[in-house]
KOLDREN-91501 format. One line per 5 residues: number of its first residue (from 1); their letters; for each residue x negated, y, z negated of N, C-alpha, C. Coordinates in pm, 1 decimal, always signed. Each point is the difference from the previous one (the first is absolute). Layout:
# residues N
NUM> A> X Y Z X Y Z X Y Z | ...
***
This chain:
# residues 67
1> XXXXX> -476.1 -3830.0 -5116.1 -26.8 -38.1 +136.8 +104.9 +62.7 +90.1 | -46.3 +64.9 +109.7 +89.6 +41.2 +109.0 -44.7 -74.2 +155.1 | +176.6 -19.2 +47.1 -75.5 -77.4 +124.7 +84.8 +115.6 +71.7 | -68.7 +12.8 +106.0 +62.8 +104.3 +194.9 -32.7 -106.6 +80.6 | +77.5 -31.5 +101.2 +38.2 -110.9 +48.1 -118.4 +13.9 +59.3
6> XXXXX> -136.2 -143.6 -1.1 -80.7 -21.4 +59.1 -123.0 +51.5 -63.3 | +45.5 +73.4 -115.5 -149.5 +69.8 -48.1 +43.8 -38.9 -165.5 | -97.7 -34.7 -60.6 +23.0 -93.0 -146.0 -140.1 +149.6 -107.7 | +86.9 +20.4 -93.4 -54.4 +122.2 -50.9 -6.5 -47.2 -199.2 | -102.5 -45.0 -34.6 -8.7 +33.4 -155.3 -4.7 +119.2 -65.0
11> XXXXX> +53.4 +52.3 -87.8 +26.0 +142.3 -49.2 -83.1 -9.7 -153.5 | -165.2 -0.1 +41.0 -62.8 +11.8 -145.4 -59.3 +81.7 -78.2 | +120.6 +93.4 -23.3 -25.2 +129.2 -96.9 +30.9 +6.8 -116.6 | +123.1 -78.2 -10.7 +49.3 -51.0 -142.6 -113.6 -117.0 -44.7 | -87.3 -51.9 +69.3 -159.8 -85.2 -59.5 -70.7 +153.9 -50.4
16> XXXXX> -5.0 +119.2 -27.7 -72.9 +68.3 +23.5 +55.3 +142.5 -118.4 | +127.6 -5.6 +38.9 +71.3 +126.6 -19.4 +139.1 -39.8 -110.2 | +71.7 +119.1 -76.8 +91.4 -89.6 -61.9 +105.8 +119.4 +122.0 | +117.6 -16.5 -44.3 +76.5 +65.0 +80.9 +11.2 +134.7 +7.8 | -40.2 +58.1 -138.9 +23.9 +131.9 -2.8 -122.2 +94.5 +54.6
21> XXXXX> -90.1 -69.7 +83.5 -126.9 +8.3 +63.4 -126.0 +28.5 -103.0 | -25.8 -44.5 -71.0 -63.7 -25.6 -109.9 -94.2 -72.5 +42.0 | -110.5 -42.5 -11.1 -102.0 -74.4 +77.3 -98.4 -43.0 -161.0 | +23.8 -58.5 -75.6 -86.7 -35.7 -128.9 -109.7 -90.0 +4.4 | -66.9 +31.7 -72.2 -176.7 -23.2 -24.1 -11.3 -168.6 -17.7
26> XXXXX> +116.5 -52.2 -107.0 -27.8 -121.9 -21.6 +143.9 -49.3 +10.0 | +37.0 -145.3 +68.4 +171.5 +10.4 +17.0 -18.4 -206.2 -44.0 | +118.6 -0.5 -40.7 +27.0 -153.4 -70.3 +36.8 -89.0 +153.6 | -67.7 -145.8 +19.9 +59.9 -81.1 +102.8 -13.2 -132.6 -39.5 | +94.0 -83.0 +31.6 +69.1 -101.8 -99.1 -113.2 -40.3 -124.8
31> XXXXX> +51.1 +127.4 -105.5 -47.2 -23.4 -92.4 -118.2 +32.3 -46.5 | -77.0 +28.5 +84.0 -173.1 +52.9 -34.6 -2.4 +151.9 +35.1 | -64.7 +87.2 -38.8 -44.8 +138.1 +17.3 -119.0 +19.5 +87.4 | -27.8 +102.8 +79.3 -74.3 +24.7 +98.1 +6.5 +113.2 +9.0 | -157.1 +13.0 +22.8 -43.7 +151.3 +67.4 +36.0 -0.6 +125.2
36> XXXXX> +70.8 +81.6 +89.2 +60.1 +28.2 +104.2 -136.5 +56.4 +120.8 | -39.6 +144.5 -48.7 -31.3 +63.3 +66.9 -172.8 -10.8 +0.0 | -94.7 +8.2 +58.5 -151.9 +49.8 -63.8 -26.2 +106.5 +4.8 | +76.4 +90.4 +154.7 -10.8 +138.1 +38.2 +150.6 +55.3 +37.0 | +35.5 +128.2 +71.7 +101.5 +16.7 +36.6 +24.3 -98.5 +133.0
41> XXXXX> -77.2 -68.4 +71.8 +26.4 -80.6 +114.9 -12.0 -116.3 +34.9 | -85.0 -90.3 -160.0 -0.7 -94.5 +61.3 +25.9 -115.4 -177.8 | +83.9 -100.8 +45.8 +63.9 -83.4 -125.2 -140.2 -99.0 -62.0 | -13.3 -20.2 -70.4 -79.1 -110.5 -72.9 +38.2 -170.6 +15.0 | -181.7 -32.4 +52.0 +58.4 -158.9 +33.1 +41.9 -47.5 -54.6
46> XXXXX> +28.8 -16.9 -168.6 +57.5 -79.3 -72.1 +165.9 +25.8 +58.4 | +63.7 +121.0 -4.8 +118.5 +24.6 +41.4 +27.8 -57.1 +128.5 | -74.2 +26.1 +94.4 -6.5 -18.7 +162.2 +47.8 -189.3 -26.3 | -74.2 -33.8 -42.0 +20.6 -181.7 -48.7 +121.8 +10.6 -14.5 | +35.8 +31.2 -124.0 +105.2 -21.9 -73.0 +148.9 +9.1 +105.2
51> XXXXX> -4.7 +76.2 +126.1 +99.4 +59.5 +57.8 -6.0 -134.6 +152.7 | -133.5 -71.5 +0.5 +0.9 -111.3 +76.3 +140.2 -114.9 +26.5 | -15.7 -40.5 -133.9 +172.3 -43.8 +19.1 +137.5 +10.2 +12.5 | +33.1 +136.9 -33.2 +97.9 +67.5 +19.7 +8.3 +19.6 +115.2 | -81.6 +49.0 +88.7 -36.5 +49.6 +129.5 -2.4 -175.7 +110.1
56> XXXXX> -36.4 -30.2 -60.3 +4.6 -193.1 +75.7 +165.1 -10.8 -50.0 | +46.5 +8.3 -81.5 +151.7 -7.4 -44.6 +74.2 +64.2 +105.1 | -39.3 +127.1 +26.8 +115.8 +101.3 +112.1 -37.3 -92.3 +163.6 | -114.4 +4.6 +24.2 -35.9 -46.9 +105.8 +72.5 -143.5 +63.5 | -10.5 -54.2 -114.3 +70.5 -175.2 -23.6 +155.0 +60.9 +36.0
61> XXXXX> +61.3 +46.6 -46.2 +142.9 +64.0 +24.0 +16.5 +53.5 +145.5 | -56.3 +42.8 +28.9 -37.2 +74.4 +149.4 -9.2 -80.1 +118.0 | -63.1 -176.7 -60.5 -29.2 -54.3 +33.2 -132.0 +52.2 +125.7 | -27.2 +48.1 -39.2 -182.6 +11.0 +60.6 -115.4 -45.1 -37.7 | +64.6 -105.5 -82.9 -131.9 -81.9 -93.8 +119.4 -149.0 -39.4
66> XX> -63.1 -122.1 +36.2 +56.5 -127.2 -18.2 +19.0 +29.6 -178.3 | +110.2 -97.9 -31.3 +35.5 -38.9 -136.7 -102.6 -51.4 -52.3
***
C-alpha cells in the first residue's frame, strides 16, 4: 500500500506478478492453488473471489471501508 497525501493507492501486482516480473499461470493464496489468468487480460473468477478479501483487508486499513 502507498499513500500521497490525500490520494490512497493499493499496489496489486505482487496479487498478479512475483517480483522478478514473472506473471505465472497458477500462483498459491493462503494455501489453495489457482488459475490466475484465462487470457493474457483478463484473471479467472475463481481467483478474482479469492483476492475479495485481501482487497476488503487493504481497504479496511485505508479505512475506506468500516471494520
Amino acid at each position: 500500500m502507498s499513500t500521497i497525501p490525500g490520494v490512497s493507492y493499493i499496489d496489486p501486482r505482487h496479487w498478479y506478478c512475483t517480483t522478478q516480473q514473472r506473471c505465472p499461470v497458477v500462483t498459491v493464496l493462503d494455501g489453495k492453488r489457482f488459475l490466475v489468468h484465462i487470457d493474457a487480460a483478463h484473471i479467472t473468477t475463481r481467483y478474482d473471489a479469492a483476492l475479495g478479501p485481501l482487497l476488503r483487508e487493504h481497504l479496511t486499513v485505508l479505512r475506506l471501508l468500516p471494520e
